[in-house]
N, C-alpha and C positions, 0 to 999 in steps of 0.2 A: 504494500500500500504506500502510497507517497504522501510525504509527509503534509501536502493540503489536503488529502482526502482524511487520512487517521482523524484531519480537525472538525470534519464538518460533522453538526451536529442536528437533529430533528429541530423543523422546523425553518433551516437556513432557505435558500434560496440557489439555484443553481442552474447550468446550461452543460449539457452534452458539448464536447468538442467538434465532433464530427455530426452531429445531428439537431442542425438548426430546427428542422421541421417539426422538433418537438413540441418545441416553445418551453418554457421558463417551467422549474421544477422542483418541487419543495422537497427537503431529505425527511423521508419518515424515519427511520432508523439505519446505524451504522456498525455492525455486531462482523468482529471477524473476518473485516477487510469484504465484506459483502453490503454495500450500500443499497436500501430500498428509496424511489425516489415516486412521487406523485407527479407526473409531467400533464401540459396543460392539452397536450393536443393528442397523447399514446395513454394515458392512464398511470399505474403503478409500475415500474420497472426497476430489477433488481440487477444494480449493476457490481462487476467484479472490478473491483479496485487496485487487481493487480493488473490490469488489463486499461483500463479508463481512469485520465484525471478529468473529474469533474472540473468545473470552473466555477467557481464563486460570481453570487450577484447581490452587490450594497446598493445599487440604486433603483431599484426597480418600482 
């Protein structure tokens, strides 16, 4: 896991690097380098954090 993902926390706020067409995505849970994320436009997706750095969003 890299060390912005270990940080993020339920409730943050976040975007897929490679998958704009998501849209914007809240973190439900982050247990064991297995992030769960609520996305606006795909639903729930559980992403492997050895594999995807999410991306942080503070303006949104």
């Amino acid at each position: 896991m890299s060390d912005m993902n270990s940080l993020l926390q339920p409730g943050m706020l976040v975007r897929h690097p490679t998958r704009e067409d998501w849209g914007l995505g809240q973190v439900q849970s982050n247990i064991g380098g297995r992030i769960t994320v609520n996305f606006e436009h795909v639903g729930k997706v559980v992403i492997d954090a050895a594999h995807v750095d999410l991306v942080p969003v503070f303006d949104a």
